[in-house]
C-alpha positions as CSV (number, residue, x, y, z in Angstrom):
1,X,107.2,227.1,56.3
2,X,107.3,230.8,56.4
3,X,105.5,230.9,53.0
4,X,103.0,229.2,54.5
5,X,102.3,231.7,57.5
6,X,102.4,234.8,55.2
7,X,100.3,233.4,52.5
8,X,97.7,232.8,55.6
9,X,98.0,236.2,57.0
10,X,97.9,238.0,53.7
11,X,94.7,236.0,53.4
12,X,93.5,236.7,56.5
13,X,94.5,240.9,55.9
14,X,92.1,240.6,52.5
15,X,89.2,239.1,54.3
16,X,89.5,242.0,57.1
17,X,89.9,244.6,54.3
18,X,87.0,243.1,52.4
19,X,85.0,243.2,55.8
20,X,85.5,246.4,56.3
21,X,84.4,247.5,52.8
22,X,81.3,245.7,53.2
23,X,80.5,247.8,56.7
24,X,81.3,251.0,55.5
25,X,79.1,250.6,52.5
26,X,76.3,250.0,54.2
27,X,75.4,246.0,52.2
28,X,73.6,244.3,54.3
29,X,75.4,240.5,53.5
30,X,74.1,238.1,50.9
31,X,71.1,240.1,50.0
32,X,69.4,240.2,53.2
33,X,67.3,243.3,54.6
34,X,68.1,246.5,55.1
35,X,67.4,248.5,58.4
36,X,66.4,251.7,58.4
37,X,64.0,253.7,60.4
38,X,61.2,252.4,58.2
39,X,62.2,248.9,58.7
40,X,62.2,249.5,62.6
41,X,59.0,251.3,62.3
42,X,57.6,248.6,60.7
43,X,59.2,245.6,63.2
44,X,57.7,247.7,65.8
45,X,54.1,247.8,64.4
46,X,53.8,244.2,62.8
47,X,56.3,242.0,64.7
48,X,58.3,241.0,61.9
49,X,60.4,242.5,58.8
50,X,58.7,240.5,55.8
51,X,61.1,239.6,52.9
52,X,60.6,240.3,48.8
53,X,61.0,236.7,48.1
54,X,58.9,235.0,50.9
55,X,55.7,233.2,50.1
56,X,52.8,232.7,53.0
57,X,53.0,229.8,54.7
58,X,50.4,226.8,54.1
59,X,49.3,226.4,57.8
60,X,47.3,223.1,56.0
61,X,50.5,221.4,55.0
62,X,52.3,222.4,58.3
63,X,49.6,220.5,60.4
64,X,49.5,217.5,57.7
65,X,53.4,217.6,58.1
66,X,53.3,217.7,62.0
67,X,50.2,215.0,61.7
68,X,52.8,212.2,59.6
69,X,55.8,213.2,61.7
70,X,53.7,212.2,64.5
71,X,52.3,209.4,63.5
72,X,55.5,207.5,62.8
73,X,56.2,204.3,64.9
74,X,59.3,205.5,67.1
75,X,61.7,202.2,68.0
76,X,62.6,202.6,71.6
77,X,66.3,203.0,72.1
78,X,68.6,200.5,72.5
79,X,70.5,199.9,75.8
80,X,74.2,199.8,75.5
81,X,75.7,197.0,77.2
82,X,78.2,197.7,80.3
């Protein structure tokens, strides 16, 4: 039993170490944006911190999407019995 709770801790001291490696270098986790004081300057001007890999939205297919989900036949719910 005591294997168990030091295997646990000595997991839980590598994922704290591993944390703390990841702040001091500065990473921003899985890939995400960076801030800097370009990035804020930019927030501040446009509203929003655009990423590398993001495509413009198809306003078109968003309203034909909202349109179908819409037009679906919703059952009313069913009354549980008391």
């Amino acid at each position: 039993m005591t294997l168990i709770w030091a295997l646990l801790a000595a997991l839980l001291g590598a994922a704290g170490v591993r944390h703390l490696a990841r702040l001091r270098s500065g990473r921003a986790p899985r890939g995400g944006p960076r801030v800097d004081d370009e990035a804020v300057r930019r927030i501040i001007e446009t509203g929003s911190l655009p990423r590398v890999d993001d495509e413009p939205l198809d306003m078109e297919e968003a309203a034909r999407a909202e349109e179908e989900f819409w037009d679906q036949h919703w059952d009313e719910p069913e009354e549980y019995q008391r």
